[in-house]
N, C-alpha and C positions, 0 to 999 in steps of 0.2 A: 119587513124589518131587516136592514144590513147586518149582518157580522163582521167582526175585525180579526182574523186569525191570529195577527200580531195581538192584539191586546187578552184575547185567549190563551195564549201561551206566555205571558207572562209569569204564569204558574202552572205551569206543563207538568213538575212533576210532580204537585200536586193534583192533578185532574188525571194523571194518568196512572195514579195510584190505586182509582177505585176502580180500570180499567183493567189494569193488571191482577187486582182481584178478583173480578166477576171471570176475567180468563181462565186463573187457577181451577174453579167448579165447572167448566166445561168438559163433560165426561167423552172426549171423544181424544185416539190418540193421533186420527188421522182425518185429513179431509181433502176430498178432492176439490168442494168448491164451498168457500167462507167469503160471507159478505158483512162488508161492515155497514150499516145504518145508519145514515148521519153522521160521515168519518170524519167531518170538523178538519184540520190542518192535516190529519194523517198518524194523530199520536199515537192512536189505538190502535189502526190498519198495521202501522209497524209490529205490535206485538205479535197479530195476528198471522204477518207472514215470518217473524221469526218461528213461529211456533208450527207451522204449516208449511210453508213456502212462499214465496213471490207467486208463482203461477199457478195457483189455490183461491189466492184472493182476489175481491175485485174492492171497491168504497161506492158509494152514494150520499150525494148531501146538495140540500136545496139552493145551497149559497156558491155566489160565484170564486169570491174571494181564498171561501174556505176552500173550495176545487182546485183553486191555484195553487195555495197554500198544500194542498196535502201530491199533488203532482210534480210540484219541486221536492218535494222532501224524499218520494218517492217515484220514481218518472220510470222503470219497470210497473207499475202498477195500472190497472186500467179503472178510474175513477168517473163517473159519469153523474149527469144533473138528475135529480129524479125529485117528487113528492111523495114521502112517505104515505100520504096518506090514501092514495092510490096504487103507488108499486109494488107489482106483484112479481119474482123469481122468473125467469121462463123456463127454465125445468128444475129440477129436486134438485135441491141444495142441502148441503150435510150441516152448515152455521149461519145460521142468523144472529148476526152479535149489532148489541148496540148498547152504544156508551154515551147515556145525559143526552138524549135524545127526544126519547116520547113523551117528555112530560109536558113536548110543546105541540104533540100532535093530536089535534082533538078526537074525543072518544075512542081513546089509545086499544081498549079493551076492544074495540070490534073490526080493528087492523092488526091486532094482533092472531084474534083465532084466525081471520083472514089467511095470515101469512103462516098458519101452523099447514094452510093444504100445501105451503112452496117446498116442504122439507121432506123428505125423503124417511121412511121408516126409520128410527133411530137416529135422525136428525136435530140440532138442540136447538132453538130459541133463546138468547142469554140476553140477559139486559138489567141494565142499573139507570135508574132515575134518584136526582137530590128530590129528597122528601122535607124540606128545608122552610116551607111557607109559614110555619108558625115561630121561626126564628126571630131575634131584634132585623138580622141584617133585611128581611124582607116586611117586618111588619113595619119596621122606618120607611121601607118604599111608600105604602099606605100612607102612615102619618104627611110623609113629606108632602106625597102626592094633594093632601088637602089641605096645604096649610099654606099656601103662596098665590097670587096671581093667577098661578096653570094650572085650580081648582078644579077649573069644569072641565078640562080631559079627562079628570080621573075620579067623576062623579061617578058614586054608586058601584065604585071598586071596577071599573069597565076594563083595567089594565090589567089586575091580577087574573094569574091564570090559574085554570082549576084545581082544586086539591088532586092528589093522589088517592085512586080507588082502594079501601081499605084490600088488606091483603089477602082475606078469602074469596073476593071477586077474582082474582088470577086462577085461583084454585076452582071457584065454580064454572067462568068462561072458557079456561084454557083444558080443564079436566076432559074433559069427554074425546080432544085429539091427542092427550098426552101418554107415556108412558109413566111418567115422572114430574113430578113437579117441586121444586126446592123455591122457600120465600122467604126473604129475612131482608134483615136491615142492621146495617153499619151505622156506628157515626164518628165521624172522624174528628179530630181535635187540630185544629191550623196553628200554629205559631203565627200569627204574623205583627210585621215590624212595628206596626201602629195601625191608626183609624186608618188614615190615608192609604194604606197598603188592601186591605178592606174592601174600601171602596174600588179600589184598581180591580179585585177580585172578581166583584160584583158587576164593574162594567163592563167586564165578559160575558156576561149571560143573563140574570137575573134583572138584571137595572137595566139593560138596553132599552128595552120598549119603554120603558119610563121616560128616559130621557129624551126618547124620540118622541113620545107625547108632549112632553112641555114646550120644546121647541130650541132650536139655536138661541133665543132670544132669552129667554129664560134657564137655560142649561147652566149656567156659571151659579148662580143663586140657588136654582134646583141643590146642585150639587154640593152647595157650602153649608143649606140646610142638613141634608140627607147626613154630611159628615161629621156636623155637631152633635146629631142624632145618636150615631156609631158611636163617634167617640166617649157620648155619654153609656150605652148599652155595654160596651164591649171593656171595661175598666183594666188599667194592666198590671200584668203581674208582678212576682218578684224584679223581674232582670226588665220592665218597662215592655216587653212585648204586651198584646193581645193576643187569646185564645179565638179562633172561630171557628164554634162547634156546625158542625156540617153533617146530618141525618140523608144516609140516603137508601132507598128501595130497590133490592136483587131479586130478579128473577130468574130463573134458570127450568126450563121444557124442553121434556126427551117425547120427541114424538112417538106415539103408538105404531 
């Protein structure tokens, strides 16, 4: 599945708000080496080196574009291709931060203790996942997904991806390498201009494989169903915007 870094930041400082968040609870005042996980354009990796330094940090992310995308924004930084679901630190790292990342990397729970040997005593693990799958804006994905022509891509839910592990599974996997462990969840409220805006949201991350399953051929129609969907879901307010509420999953481990 491609990514569009452009079309990701089309709401940059809403995406980088629950980054700037999860940064706040990272208890550490110094680090010599912070990695970002999945650094997508770069939005995150910036905080990271304001808060640390340039020559602190490093990024990784599976996508090429977004590599591009986070290398012009930041061209002191040394960004490189990796699969989470396999990379491992090569020596003790003081930050593992990742921002809306592992909720697309399968069985996230046993790359995670994985990556709790990469950190160095008192070392943190931070990370935020949207917990968002029982929302209208993803359960329209479903509805749409079976209501048109490009049915049988999305037989049997084969496109959605998996729930989020309830939040005492962090606490009973990650417990036994951790110091500490903090879990909660935010849910954010969006302004946005209309359905149409929504959808632009969503075709940053959530919808993409959707779209990619129906095909070019089908994508125009996909998309006019999906937004009649929203627009019915998502009704506006006083002043004509739409609300979109957004649930998402913090976690935060201080290595033993």
């Amino acid at each position: 599945m491609a990514w569009s870094a452009g079309q990701y930041l089309k709401f940059e400082d809403e995406r980088t708000r629950p980054a700037r968040d999860l940064l706040a609870q990272v208890p550490l005042t110094d680090a010599a080496r912070a990695v970002d996980l999945g650094c997508g354009p770069g939005n995150s990796t910036e905080l990271l080196a304001e808060r640390f330094g340039q020559a602190a940090v490093s990024g990784l992310d599976s996508d090429d574009d977004m590599l591009d995308a986070a290398r012009r924004r930041l061209p002191g930084i040394a960004f490189e291709k990796a699969d989470l679901a396999a990379w491992q630190p090569a020596g003790p790292v003081d930050l593992l931060y990742a921002n809306a990342v592992f909720q697309w990397v399968p069985d996230h729970l046993d790359v995670l203790v994985r990556l709790m040997d990469g950190l160095r005593p008192g070392g943190v693990l931070a990370m935020q996942m949207p917990d968002n799958l029982g929302e209208p804006s993803h359960l329209a994905m479903e509805e749409t997904g079976g209501a048109g022509p490009w049915s049988p891509a999305f037989a049997g839910g084969r496109m959605r991806r998996p729930g989020l592990p309830a939040p005492d599974a962090y606490f009973d996997r990650l417990g036994p390498k951790a110091a500490r462990i903090d879990v909660w969840h935010t849910v954010y409220n969006h302004p946005m201009a209309d359905a149409e805006a929504i959808v632009e949201w969503v075709k940053g991350t959530g919808l993409r494989p959707y779209l990619d399953a129906a095909g070019p051929g089908h994508r125009d129609a996909f998309l006019a169903d999906y937004t009649a969907r929203i627009d019915r879901s998502y009704p506006p307010m006083a002043d004509g915007r739409r609300l979109l509420r957004f649930p998402r999953l913090f976690v935060v481990a201080v290595r033993a």
